[in-house]
N, C-alpha and C positions, 0 to 999 in steps of 0.2 A: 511718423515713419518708424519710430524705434515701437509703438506699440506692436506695430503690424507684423514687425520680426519678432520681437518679443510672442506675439500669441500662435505665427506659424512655427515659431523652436518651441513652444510646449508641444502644441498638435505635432508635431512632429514624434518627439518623445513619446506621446500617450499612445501613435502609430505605431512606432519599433516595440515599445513595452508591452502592446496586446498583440505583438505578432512573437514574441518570445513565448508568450504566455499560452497561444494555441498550439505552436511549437514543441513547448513542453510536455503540453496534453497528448498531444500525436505517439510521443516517443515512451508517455507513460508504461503502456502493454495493458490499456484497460479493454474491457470488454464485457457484454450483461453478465450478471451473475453467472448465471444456467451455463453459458458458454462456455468461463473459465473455468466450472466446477468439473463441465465434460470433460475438455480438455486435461485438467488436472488427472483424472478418473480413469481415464480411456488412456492415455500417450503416457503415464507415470506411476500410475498404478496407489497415488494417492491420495488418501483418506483425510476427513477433517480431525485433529487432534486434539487442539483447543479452540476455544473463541472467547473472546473478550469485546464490552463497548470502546470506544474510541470516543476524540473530542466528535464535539459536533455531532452525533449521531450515528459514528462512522463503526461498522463492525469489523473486528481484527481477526483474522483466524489464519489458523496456523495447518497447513494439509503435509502429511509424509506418507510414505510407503516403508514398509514394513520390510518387505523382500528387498528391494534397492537401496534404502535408507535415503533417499533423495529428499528433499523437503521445500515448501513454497509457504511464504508469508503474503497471506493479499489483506485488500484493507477494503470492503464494501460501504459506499456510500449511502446515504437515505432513497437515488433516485435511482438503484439498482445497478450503477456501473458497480463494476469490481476490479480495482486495479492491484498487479503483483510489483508488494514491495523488493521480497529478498527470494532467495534458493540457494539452495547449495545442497551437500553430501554430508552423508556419515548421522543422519538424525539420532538421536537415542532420547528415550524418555526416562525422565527423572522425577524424583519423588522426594525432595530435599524437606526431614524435618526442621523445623526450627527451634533452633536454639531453649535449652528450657529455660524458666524464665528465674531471676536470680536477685541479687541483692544488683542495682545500677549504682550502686555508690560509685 
């Protein structure tokens, strides 16, 4: 008897934990690539800035507008979703040298 509870309170657990988990996906703001690039393009007036690899495969690019200064961080997967991390206002680009390089004593 205690196993049968025992193994319906896991199944249970691994129920709620993959319904969090598609839950989460839902509320991401992902969508194919191509879609969110329009979107970006068309409604914002913004262009890709940088791109960087990410873990796993994962492409990181960074889109603003020039005129708005708005800005969008999405993160492209291997299997072409693209999901938007961050945005916000006031973008400006920077060119920070570094430091010359010196005695590290």
């Amino acid at each position: 008897m205690m196993k049968a509870v025992l193994n319906m309170t896991v199944g249970l657990g691994v129920m709620v934990l993959a319904a969090q988990d598609i839950a989460a996906q839902q509320t991401r703001n992902c969508a194919p690539r191509d879609a969110v690039i329009e979107r970006l393009t068309n409604s914002y007036g913004e262009t890709r800035q940088s791109i960087g690899l990410g873990s796993q495969g994962a492409v990181v690019e960074t889109f603003a507008s020039d005129d708005t200064g708005s800005w969008t961080i999405t993160v492209t997967m291997p299997n072409g979703m693209t999901c938007l991390v961050a945005s916000g206002q006031s973008f400006e680009e920077l060119a920070d040298a570094l430091p010359p390089k010196g005695n590290e004593a």
